[in-house]
C-alpha angles and dihedrals in degrees: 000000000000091000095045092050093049092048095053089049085059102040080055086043097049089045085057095050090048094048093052084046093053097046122095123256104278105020111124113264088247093051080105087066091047082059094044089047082056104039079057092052096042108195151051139194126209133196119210153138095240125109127241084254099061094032097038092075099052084046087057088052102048097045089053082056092044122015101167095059098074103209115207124196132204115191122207150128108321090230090050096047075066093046103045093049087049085054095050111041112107107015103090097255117131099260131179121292092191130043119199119176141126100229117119100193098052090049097050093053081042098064096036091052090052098245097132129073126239100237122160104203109206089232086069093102097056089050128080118262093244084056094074112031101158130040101259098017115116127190097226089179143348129233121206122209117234139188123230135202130188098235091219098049101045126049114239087247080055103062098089120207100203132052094245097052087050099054091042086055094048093055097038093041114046098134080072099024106025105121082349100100133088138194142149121282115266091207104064128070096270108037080036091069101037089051099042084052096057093044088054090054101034095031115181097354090059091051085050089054090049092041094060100031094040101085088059098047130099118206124180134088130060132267093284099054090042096064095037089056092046083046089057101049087256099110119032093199139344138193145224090025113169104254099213086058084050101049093046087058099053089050082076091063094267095139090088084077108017133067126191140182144163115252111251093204093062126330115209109232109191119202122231101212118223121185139133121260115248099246109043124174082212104033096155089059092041092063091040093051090045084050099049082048091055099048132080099267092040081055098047087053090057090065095048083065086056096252137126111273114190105195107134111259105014127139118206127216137239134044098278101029114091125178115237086255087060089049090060097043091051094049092048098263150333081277091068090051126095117209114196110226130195094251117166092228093070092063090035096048096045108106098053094037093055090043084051086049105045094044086053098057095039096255 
């Protein structure tokens, strides 16, 4: 019995070992008994405003890392995923553990509103600081903003790379660009914040570009509608368009009509917030799943969805993925990036800043 008793001691020993072994640098000695806690709750549900096609592949990964914890995801409006969950807390009904959605306005009433749950994840220190505003926030993704031409509308000396050059274009050109130009509207949540960033960076010179183009310009519509529009000979041209959306496109061969690029003179990244709801019915696999998003492999994974991972140092795959680090190198810098915060100015300022922009663009 002795020996049995001391065998069992170092086969537990000898598990311990294996899980410390097994855990990244930095992650807290007990993390083994957070997995444990999630295996046990097996399961998660996310909200988000990402399709079976981005989020698929970080689903895949995760699963290969932990096959025991079943991860379901709804996808829906990024504002809804907010106000589901709302609907839901508190009355029993099985509600999302897990938010993910690249709207700044609903996260920042989320977190004020204590709907999302404090929550350090021990990745934190391999992630820039803008990545993380809030305790608890997360940046899942990035999303690049991109400009796109109809290549048989717009002469090659024509396709502008930088914002400048665009709007410049659009005023001294209409014969090419007059009517012919999208983007999204200033005066909603998503192309609000786009268009706010770029007047922070850019300040009264940015108001004088939109001033002059803005009669010939068409906002309205999202990403989808944007390119199908440039693909028809509608638009000759259109701006902050979301890149993944881009890139998925010209996967189907569209690059016979259609050219991009990333404005050199400030390219507008959009973060896509992670972060666990406050009451979560797993809450254990909630914090291991935000952790393997936030880790190299989880990142990796992100760009396997064709989307913009942000991880330092991380390369993405594919000819039309790049990783946020790529972004800045092809645009001349970090310093030629503009990464929308959540800033409360932005909310507070609202109201004069769409009735500056709609009057601009004649709306």
């Amino acid at each position: 019995m002795k020996f049995q008793a001391l065998l069992t001691v170092g086969l537990i020993m000898v598990a311990g070992v294996a899980n410390a072994q097994d855990l990244p640098a930095g992650y807290p000695a007990d993390y083994s008994s957070l997995v444990a806690k999630a295996k046990a709750e097996g399961s998660l549900l996310i909200y988000t405003n990402l399709s079976q096609d981005n989020i698929g592949p970080v689903i895949t990964a995760f699963n290969k890392a932990y096959p025991d914890i079943k991860v379901e995801s709804l996808e829906m409006g990024p504002s809804e995923a907010f106000t589901r969950y709302r609907a839901e807390e508190g009355t029993g009904v099985s509600s999302a553990d897990i938010l993910i959605a690249n709207t700044i306005v609903d996260w920042t009433s989320a977190v004020k509103e204590g709907l999302v749950q404090d929550y350090q994840s021990p990745e934190i220190a391999s992630l820039p600081d803008w990545s993380h505003p809030t305790p608890g926030l997360y940046t899942f993704s990035t999303d690049p903003m991109v400009t796109i031409y109809n290549k048989m509308t717009v002469p090659e000396n024509l396709r502008a790379d930088t914002m400048e050059g665009l709007l410049t274009n659009v005023t001294a050109h209409p014969d090419i660009f007059g009517g012919k130009v999208g983007t999204y509207d200033g005066r909603y949540a998503f192309g609000g914040a786009l268009n706010y960033a770029f007047i922070e960076r850019h300040g009264d010179q940015a108001w004088k570009w939109f001033e002059e183009a803005g009669p010939s310009i068409k906002p309205g519509g999202g990403a989808g509608a944007m390119i199908e529009r440039t693909l028809s000979g509608e638009l000759s041209a259109a701006y902050f368009v979301s890149a993944p959306v881009v890139w998925s496109k010209m996967a189907d061969g569209l690059d016979a009509i259609i050219d991009w690029n990333f404005p050199k003179d400030g390219t507008v990244v959009f973060p896509r917030g992670i972060g666990i709801t406050a009451k979560a019915n797993h809450p254990a696999a909630a914090k291991v799943f935000l952790d393997f998003v936030l880790s190299q492999k989880g990142q990796e994974a992100v760009g396997d969805g064709k989307l913009t991972p942000y991880r330092p140092g991380l390369e993405a795959k594919g000819a039309l993925s790049y990783s946020l680090d790529e972004v800045a190198k092809a645009v001349g810098g970090e310093k030629n990036l503009i990464i929308i915060n959540y800033d409360p100015k932005m909310i507070d300022d609202n109201a004069a800043f769409t009735a500056r922009w709609g009057k601009a663009f004649n709306m």
